[in-house]
N, CA, C and O atoms as a Maestro MAE file, in Angstrom:
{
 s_m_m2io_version
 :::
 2.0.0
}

f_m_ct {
 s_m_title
 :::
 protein
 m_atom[276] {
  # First column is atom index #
  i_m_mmod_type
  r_m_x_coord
  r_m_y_coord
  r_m_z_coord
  i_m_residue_number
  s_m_chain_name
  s_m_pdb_residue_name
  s_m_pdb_atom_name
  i_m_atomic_number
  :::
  1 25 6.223 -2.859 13.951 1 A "UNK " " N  " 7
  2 3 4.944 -2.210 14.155 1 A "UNK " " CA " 6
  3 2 3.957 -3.264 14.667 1 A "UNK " " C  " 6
  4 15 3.793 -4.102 13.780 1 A "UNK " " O  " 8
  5 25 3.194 -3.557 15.829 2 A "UNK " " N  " 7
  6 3 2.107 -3.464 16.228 2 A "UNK " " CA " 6
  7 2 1.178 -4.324 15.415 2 A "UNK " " C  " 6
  8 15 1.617 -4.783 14.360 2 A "UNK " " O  " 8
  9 25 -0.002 -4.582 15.767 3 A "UNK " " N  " 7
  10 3 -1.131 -5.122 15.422 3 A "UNK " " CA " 6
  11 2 -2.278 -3.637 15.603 3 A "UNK " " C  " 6
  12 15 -2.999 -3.058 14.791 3 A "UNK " " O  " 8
  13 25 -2.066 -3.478 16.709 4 A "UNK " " N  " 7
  14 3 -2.577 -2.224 16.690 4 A "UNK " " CA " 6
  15 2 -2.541 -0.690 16.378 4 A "UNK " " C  " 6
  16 15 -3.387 0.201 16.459 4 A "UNK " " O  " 8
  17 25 -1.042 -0.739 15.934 5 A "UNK " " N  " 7
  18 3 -0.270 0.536 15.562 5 A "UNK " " CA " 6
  19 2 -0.862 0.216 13.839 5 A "UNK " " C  " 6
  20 15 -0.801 1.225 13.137 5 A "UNK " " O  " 8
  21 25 -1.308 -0.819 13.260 6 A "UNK " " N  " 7
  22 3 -1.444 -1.432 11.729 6 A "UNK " " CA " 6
  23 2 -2.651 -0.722 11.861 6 A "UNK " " C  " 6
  24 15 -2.782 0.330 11.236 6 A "UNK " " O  " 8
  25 25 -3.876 -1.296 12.845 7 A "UNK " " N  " 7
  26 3 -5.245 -1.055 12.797 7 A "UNK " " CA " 6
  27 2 -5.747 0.487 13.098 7 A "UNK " " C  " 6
  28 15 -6.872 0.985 13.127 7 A "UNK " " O  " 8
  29 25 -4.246 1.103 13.338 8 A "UNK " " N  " 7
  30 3 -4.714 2.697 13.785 8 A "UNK " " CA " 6
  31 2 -4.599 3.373 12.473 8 A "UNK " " C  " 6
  32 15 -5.415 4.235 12.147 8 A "UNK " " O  " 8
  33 25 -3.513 2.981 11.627 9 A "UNK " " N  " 7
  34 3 -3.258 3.414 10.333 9 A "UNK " " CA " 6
  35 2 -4.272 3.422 9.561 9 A "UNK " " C  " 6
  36 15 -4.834 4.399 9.064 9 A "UNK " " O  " 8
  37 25 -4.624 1.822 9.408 10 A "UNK " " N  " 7
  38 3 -5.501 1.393 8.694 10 A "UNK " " CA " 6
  39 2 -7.103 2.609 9.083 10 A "UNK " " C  " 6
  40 15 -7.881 3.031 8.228 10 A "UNK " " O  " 8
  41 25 -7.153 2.853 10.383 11 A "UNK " " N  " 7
  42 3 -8.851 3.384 10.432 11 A "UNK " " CA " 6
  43 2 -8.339 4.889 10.155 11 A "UNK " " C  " 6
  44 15 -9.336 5.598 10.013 11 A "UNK " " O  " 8
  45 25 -6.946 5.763 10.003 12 A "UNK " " N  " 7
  46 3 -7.228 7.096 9.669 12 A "UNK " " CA " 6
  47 2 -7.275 6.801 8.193 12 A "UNK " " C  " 6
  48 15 -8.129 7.442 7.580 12 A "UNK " " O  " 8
  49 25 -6.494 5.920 7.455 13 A "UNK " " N  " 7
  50 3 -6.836 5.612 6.335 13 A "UNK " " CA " 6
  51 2 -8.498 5.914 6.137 13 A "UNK " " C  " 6
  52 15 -9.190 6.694 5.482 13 A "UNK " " O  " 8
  53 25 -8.587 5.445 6.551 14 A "UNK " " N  " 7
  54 3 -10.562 5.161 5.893 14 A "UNK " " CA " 6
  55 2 -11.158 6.253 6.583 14 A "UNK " " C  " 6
  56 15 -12.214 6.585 6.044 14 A "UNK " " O  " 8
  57 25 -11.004 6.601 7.098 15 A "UNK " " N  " 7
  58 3 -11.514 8.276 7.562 15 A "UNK " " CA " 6
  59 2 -10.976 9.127 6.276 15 A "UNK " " C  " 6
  60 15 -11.685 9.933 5.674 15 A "UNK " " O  " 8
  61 25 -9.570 8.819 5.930 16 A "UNK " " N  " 7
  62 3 -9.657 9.874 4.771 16 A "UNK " " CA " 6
  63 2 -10.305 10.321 3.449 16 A "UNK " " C  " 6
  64 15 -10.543 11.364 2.841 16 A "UNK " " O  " 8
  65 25 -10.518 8.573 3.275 17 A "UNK " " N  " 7
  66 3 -10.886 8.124 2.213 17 A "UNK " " CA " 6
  67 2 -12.509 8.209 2.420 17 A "UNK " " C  " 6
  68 15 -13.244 8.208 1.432 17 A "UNK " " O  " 8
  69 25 -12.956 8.271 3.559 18 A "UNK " " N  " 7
  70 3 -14.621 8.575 4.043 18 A "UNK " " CA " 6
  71 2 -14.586 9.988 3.435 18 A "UNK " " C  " 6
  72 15 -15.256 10.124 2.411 18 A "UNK " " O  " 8
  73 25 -13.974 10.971 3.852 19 A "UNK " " N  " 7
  74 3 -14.126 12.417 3.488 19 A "UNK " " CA " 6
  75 2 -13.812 12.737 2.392 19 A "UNK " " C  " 6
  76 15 -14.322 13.751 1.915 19 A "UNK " " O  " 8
  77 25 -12.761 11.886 1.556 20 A "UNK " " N  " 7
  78 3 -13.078 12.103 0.265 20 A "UNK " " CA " 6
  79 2 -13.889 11.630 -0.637 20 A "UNK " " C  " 6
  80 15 -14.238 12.217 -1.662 20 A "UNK " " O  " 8
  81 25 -14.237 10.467 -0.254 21 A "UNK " " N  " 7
  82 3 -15.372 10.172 -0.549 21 A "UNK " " CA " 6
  83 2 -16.493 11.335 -1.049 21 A "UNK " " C  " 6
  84 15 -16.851 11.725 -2.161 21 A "UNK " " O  " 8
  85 25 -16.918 11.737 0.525 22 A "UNK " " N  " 7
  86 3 -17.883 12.618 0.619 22 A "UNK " " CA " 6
  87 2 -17.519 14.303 -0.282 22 A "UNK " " C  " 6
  88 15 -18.247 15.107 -0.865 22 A "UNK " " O  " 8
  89 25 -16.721 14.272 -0.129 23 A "UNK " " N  " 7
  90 3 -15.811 15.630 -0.993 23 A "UNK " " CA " 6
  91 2 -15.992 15.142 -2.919 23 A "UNK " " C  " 6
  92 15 -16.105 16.142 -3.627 23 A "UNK " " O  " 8
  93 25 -16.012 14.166 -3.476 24 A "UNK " " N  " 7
  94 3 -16.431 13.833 -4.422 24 A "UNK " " CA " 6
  95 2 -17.594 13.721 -4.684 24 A "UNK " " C  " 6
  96 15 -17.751 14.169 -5.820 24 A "UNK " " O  " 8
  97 25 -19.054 13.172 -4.039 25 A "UNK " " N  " 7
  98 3 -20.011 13.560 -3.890 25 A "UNK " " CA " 6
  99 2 -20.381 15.295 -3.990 25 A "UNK " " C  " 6
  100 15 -20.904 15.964 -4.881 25 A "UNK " " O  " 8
  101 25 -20.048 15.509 -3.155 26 A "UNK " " N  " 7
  102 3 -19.959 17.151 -3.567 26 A "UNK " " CA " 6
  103 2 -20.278 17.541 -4.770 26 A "UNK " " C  " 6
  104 15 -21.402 17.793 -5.206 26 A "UNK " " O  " 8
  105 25 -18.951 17.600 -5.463 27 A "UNK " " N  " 7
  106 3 -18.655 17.859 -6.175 27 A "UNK " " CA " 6
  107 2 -19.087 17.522 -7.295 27 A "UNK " " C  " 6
  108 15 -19.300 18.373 -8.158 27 A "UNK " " O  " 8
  109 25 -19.333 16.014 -7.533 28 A "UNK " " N  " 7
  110 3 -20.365 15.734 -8.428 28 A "UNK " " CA " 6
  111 2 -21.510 16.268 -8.671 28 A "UNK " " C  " 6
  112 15 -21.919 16.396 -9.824 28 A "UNK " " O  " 8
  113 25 -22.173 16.646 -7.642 29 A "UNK " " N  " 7
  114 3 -23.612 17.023 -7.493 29 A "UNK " " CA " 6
  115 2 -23.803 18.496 -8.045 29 A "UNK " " C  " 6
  116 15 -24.863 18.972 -8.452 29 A "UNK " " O  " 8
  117 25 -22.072 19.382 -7.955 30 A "UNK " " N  " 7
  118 3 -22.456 20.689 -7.977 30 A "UNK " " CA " 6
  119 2 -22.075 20.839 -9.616 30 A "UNK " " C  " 6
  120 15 -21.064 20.271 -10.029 30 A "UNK " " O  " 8
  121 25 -22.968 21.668 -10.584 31 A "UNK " " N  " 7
  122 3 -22.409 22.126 -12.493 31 A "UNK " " CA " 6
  123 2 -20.768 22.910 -12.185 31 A "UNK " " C  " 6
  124 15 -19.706 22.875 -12.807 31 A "UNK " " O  " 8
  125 25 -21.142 23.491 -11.107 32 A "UNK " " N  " 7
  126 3 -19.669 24.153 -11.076 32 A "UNK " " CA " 6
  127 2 -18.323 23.922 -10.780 32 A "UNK " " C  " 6
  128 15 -17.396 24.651 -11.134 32 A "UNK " " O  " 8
  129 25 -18.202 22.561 -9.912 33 A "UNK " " N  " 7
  130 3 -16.963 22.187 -9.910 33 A "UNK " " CA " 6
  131 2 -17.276 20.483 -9.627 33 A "UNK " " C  " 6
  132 15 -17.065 19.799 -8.626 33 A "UNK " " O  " 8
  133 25 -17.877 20.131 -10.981 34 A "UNK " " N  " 7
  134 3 -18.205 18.367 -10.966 34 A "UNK " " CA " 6
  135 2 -16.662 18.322 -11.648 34 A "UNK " " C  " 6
  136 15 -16.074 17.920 -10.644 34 A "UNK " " O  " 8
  137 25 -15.914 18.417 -12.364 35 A "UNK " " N  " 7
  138 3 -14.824 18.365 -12.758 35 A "UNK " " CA " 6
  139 2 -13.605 17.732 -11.695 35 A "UNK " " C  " 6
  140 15 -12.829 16.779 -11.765 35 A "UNK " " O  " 8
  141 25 -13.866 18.727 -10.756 36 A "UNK " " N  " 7
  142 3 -12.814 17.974 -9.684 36 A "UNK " " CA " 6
  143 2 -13.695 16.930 -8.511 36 A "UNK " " C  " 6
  144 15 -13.366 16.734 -7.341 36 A "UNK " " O  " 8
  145 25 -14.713 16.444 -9.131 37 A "UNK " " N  " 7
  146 3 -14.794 14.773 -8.378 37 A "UNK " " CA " 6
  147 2 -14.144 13.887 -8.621 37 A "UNK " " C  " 6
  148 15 -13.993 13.157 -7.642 37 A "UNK " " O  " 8
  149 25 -13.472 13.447 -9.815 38 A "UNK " " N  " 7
  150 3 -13.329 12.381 -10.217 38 A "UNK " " CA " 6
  151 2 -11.596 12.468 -9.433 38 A "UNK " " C  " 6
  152 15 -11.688 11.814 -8.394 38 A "UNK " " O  " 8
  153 25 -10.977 12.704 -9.494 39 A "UNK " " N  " 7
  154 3 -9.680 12.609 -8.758 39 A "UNK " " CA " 6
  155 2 -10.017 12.992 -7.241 39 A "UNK " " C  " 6
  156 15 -9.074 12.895 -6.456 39 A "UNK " " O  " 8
  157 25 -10.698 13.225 -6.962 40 A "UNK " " N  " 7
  158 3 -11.116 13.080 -5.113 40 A "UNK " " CA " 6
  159 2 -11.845 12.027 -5.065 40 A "UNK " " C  " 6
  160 15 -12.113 11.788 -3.888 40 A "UNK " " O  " 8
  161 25 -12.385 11.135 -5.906 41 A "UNK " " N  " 7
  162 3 -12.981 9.705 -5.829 41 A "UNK " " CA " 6
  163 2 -11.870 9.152 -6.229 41 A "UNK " " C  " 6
  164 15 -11.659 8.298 -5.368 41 A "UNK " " O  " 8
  165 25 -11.062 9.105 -6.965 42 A "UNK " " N  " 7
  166 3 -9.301 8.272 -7.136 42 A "UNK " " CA " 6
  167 2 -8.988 8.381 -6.196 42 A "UNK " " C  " 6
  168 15 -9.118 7.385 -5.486 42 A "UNK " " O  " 8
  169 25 -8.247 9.901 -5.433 43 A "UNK " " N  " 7
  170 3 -7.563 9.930 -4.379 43 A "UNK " " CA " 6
  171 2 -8.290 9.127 -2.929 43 A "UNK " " C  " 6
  172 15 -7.542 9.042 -1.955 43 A "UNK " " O  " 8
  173 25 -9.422 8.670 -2.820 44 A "UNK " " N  " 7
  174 3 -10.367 8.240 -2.221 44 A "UNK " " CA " 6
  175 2 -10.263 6.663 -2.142 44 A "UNK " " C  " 6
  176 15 -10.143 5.841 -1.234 44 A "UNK " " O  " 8
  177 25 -10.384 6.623 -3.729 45 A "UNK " " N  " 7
  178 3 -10.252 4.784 -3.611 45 A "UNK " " CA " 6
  179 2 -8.596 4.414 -3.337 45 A "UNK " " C  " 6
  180 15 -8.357 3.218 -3.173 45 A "UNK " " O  " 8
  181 25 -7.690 5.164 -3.290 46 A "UNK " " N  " 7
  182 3 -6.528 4.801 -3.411 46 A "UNK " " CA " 6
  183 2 -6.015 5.077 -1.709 46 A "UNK " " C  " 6
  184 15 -5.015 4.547 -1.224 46 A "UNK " " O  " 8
  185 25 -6.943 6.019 -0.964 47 A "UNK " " N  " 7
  186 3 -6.848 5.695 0.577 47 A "UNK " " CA " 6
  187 2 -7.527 4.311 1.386 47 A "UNK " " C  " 6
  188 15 -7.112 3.998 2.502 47 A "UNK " " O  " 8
  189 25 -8.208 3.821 0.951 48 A "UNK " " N  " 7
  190 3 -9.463 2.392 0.936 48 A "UNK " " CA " 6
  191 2 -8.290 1.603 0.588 48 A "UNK " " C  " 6
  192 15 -7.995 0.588 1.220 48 A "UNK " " O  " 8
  193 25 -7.370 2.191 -0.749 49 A "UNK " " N  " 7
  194 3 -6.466 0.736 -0.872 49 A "UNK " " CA " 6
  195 2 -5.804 0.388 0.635 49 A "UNK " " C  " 6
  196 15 -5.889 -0.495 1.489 49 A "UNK " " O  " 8
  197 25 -5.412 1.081 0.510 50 A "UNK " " N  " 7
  198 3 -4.252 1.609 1.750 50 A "UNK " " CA " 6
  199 2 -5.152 1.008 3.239 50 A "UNK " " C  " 6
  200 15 -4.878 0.137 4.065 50 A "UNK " " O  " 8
  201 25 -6.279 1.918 3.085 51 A "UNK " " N  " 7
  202 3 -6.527 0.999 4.666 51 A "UNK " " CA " 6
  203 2 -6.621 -0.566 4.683 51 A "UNK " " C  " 6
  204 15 -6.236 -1.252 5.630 51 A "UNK " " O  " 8
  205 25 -7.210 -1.081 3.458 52 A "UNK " " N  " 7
  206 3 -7.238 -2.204 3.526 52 A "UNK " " CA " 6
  207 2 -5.632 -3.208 3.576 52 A "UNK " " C  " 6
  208 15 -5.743 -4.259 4.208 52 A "UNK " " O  " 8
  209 25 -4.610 -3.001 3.126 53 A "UNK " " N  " 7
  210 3 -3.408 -3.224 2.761 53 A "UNK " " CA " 6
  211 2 -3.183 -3.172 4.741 53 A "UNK " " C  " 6
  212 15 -2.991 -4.167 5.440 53 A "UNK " " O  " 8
  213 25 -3.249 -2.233 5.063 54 A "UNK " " N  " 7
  214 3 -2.985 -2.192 6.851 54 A "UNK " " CA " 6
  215 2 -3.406 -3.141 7.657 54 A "UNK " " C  " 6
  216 15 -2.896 -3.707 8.624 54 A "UNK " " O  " 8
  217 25 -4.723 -3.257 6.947 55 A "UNK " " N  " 7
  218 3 -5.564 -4.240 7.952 55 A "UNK " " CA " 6
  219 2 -5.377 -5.619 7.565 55 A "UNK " " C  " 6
  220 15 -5.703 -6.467 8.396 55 A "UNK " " O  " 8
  221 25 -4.807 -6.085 6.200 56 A "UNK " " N  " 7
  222 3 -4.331 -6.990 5.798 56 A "UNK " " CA " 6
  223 2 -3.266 -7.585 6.428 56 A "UNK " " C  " 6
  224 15 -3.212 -8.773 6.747 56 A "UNK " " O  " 8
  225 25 -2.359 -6.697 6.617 57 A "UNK " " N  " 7
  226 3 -1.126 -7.268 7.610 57 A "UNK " " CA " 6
  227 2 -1.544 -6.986 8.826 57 A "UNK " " C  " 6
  228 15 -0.883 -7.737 9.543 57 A "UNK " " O  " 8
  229 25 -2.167 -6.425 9.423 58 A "UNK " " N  " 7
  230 3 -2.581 -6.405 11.109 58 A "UNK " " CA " 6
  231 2 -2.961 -7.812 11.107 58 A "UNK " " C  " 6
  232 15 -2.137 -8.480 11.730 58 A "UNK " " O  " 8
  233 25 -3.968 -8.526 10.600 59 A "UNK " " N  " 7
  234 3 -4.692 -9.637 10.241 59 A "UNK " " CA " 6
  235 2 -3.281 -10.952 10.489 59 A "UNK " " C  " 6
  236 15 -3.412 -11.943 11.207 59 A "UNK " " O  " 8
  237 25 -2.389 -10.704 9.930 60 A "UNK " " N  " 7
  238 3 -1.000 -11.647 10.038 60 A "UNK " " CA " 6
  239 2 -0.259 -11.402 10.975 60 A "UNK " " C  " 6
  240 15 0.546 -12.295 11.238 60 A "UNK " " O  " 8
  241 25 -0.223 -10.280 11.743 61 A "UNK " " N  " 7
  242 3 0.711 -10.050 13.202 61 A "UNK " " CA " 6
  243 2 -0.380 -10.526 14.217 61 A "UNK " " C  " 6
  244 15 -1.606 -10.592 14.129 61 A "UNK " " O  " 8
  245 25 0.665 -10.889 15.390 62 A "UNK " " N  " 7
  246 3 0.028 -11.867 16.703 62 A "UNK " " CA " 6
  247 2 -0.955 -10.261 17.120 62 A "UNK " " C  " 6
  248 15 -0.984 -9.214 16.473 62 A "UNK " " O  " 8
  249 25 -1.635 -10.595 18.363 63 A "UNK " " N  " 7
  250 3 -2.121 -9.960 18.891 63 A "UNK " " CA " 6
  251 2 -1.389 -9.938 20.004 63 A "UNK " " C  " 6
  252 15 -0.897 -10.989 20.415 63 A "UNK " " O  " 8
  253 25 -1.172 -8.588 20.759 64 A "UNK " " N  " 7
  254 3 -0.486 -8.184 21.913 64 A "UNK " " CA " 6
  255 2 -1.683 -8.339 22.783 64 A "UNK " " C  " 6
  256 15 -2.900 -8.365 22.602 64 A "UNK " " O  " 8
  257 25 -0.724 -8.448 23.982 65 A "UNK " " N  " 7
  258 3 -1.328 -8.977 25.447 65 A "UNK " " CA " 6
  259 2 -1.435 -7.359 26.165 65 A "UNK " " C  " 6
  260 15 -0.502 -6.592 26.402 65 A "UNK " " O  " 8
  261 25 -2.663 -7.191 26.369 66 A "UNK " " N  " 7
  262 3 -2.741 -6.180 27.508 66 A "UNK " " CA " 6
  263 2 -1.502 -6.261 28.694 66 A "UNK " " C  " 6
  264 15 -0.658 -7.109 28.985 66 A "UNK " " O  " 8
  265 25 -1.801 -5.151 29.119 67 A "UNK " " N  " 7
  266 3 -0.689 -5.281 30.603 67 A "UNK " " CA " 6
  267 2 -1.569 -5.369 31.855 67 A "UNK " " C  " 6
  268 15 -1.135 -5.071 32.968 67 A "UNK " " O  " 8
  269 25 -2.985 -5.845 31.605 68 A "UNK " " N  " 7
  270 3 -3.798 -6.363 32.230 68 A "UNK " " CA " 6
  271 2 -3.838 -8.006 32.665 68 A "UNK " " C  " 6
  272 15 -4.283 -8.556 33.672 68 A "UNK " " O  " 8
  273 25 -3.218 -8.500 31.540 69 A "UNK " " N  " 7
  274 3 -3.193 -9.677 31.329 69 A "UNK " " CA " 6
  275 2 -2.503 -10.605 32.266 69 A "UNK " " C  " 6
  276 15 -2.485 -11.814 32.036 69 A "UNK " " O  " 8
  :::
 }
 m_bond[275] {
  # First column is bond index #
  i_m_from
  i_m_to
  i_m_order
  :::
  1 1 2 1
  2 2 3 1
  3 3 4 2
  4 3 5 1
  5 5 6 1
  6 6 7 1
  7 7 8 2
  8 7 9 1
  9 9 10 1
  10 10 11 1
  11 11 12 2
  12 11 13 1
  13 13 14 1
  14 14 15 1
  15 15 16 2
  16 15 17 1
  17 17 18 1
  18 18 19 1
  19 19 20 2
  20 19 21 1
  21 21 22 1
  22 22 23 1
  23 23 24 2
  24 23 25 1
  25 25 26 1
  26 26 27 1
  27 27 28 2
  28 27 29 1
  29 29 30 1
  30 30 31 1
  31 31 32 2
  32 31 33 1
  33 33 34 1
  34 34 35 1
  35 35 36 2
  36 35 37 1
  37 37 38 1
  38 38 39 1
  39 39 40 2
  40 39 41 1
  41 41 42 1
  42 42 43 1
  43 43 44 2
  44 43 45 1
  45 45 46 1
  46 46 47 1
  47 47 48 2
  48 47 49 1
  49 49 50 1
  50 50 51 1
  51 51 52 2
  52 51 53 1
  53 53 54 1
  54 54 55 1
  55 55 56 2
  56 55 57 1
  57 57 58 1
  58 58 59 1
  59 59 60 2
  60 59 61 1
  61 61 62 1
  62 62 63 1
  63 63 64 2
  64 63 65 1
  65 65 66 1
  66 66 67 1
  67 67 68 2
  68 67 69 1
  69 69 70 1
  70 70 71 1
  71 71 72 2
  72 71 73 1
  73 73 74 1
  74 74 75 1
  75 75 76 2
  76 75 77 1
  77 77 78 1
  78 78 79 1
  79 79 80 2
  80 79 81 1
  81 81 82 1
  82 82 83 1
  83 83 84 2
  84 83 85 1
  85 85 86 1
  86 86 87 1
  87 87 88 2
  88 87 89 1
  89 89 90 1
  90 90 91 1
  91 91 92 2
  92 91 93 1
  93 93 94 1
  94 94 95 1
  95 95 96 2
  96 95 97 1
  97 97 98 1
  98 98 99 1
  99 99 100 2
  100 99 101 1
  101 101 102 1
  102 102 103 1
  103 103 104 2
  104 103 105 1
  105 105 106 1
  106 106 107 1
  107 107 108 2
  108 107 109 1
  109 109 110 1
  110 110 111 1
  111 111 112 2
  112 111 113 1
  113 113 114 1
  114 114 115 1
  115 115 116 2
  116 115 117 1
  117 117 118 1
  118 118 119 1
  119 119 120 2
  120 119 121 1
  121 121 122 1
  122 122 123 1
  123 123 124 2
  124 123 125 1
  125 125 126 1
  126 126 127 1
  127 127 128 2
  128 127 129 1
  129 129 130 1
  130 130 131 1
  131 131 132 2
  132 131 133 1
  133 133 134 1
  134 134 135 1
  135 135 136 2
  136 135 137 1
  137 137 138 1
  138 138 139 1
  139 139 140 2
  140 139 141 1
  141 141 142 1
  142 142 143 1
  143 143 144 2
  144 143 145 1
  145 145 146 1
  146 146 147 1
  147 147 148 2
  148 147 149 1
  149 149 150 1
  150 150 151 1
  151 151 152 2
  152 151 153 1
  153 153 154 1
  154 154 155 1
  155 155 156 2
  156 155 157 1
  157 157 158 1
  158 158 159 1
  159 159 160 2
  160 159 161 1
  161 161 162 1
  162 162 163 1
  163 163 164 2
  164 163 165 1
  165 165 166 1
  166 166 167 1
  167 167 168 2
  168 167 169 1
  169 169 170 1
  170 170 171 1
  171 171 172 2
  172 171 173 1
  173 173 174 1
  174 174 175 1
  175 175 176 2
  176 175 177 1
  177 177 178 1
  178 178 179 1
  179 179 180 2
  180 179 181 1
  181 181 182 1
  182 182 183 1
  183 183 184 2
  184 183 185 1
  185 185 186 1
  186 186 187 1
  187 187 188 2
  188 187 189 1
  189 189 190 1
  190 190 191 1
  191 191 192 2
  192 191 193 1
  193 193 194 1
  194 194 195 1
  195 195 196 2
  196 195 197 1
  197 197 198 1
  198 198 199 1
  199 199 200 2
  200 199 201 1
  201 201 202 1
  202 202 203 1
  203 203 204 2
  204 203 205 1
  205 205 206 1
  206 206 207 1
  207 207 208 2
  208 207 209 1
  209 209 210 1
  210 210 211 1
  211 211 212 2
  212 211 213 1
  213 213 214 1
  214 214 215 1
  215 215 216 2
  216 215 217 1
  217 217 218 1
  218 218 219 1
  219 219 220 2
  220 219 221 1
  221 221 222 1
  222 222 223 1
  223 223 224 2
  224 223 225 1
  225 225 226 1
  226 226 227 1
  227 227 228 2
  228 227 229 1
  229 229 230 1
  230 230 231 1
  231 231 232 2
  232 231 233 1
  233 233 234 1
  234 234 235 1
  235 235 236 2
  236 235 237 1
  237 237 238 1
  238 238 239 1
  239 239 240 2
  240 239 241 1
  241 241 242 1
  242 242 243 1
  243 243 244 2
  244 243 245 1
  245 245 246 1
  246 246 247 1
  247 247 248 2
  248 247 249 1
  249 249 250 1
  250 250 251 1
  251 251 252 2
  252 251 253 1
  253 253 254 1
  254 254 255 1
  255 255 256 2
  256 255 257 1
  257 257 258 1
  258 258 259 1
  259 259 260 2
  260 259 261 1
  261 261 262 1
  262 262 263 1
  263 263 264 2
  264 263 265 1
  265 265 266 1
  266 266 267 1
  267 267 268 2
  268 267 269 1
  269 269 270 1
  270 270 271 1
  271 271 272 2
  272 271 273 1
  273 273 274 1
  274 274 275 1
  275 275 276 2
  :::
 }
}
């Protein structure tokens, strides 16, 4: 895999983890279903793990050469 195939993972990662994020917010905010924030803020921090873990090893693979280059 890529340097960049790592960093593509890594950013839907954090898009997911952005919307759940925001999906826990929600939910917090609302009396009627604050109950299910707290595992959409888990499932949330545990996508953040993940992007970061991607971008960790992108960080250790070379960088590819355009075909510009």
């Amino acid at each position: 895999m890529t340097r960049e195939e790592r960093l593509s993972l890594a950013s839907t990662a954090m898009d997911k983890a952005t919307q759940l994020a925001r999906d826990a917010e929600f939910h917090a905010r609302s009396s009627e279903s604050r109950q299910r924030a707290q595992p959409l803020a888990a499932a949330g921090a545990l996508w953040a793990d993940i992007a970061r873990a991607h971008t960790d090893i992108a960080r250790l693979l070379p960088e590819t050469e355009s075909a510009d280059a």
